[in-house]
C-alpha positions as CSV (number, residue, x, y, z in Angstrom):
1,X,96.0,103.1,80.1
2,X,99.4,103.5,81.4
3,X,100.8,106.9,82.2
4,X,104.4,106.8,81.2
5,X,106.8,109.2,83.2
6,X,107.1,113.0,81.0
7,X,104.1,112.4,80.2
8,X,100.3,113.6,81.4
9,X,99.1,116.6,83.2
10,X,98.3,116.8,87.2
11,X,95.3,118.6,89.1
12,X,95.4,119.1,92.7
13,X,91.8,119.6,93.5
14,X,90.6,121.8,96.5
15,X,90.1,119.1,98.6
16,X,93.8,117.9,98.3
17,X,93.0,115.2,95.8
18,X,95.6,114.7,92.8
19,X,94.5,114.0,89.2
20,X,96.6,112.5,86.3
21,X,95.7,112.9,83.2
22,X,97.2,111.0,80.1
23,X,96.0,114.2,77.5
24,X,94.0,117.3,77.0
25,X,91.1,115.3,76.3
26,X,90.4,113.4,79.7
27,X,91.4,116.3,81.3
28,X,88.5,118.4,80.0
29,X,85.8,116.0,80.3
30,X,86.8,115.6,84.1
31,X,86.4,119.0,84.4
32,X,83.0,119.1,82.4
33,X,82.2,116.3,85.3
34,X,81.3,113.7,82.4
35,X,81.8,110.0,84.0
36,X,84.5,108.2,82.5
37,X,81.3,104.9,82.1
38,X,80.0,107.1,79.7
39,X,82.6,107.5,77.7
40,X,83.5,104.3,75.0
41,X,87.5,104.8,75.1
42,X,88.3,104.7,78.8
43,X,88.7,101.4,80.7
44,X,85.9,102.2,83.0
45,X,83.6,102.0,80.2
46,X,85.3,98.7,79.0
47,X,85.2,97.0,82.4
48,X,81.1,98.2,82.9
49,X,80.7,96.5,79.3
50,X,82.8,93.8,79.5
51,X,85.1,94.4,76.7
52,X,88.5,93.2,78.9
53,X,88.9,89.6,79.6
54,X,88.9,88.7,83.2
55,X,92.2,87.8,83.0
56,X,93.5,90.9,81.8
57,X,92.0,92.8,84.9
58,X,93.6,90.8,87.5
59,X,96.7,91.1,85.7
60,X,99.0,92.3,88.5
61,X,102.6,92.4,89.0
62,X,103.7,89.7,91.4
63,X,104.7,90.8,94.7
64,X,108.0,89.2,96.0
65,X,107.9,88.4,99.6
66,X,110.7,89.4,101.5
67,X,112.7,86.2,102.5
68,X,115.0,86.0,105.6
69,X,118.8,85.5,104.6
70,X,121.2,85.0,107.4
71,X,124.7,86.0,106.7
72,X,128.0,85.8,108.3
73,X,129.2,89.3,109.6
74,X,133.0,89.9,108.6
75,X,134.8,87.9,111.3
76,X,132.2,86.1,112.5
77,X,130.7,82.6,111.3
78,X,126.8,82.0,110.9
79,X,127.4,78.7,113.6
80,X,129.1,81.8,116.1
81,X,126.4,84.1,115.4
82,X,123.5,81.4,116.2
83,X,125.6,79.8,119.0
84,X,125.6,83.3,120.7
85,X,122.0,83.5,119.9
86,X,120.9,80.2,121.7
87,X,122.5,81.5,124.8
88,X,120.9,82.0,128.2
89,X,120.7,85.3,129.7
90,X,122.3,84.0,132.9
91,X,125.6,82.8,130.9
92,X,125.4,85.7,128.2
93,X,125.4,88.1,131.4
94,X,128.6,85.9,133.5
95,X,130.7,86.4,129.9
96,X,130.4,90.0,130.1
97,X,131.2,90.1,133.4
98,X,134.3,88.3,133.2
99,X,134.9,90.6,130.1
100,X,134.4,93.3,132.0
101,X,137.0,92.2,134.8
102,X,139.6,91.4,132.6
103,X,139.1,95.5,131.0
104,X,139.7,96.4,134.3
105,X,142.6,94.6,135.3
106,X,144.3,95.8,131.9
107,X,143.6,99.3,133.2
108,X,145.1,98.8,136.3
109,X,148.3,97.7,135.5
């Protein structure tokens, strides 16, 4: 069963363990330390004696994978950005050294 947000009680344990629990009743057989096998209305109990189909078991939301999406940056162009990116160090580093000259020559005058 699902527990719905407002609803359900929690139990910290001693050990630091959390509990939720849907009502009242599963509440106080955990703390009576009755197994939820033994008892015919939880879904332990239905899994043990196959009440659920397999299929409803494995029922699982679908995880979407995280896909790579390249975009533009304002002002620049994807073929700029990938351009820049196939660059050698050697001529990456000679750019910003000419950048870097011209910055200085502004200064100067």
């Amino acid at each position: 069963m699902k527990i719905w947000p407002g609803r359900g009680s929690r139990i910290a344990s001693r050990d630091g363990k959390v509990f939720i629990f849907l009502n009242h009743k599963a509440k106080c057989f955990h703390r009576m330390k009755v197994k939820p096998v033994k008892l015919t209305w939880t879904q332990n109990w239905r899994r043990m004696n196959k009440k659920v189909k397999k299929s409803d078991l494995d029922q699982k939301v679908k995880v979407r994978r995280r896909v790579k999406v390249e975009k533009a940056v304002a002002g620049v162009t994807m073929e700029e950005l990938n351009k820049k990116r196939n660059e050698r160090p050697e001529v990456r580093a000679s750019i910003r050294e000419q950048a870097k000259r011209e910055i200085e020559e502004r200064k100067k005058k």
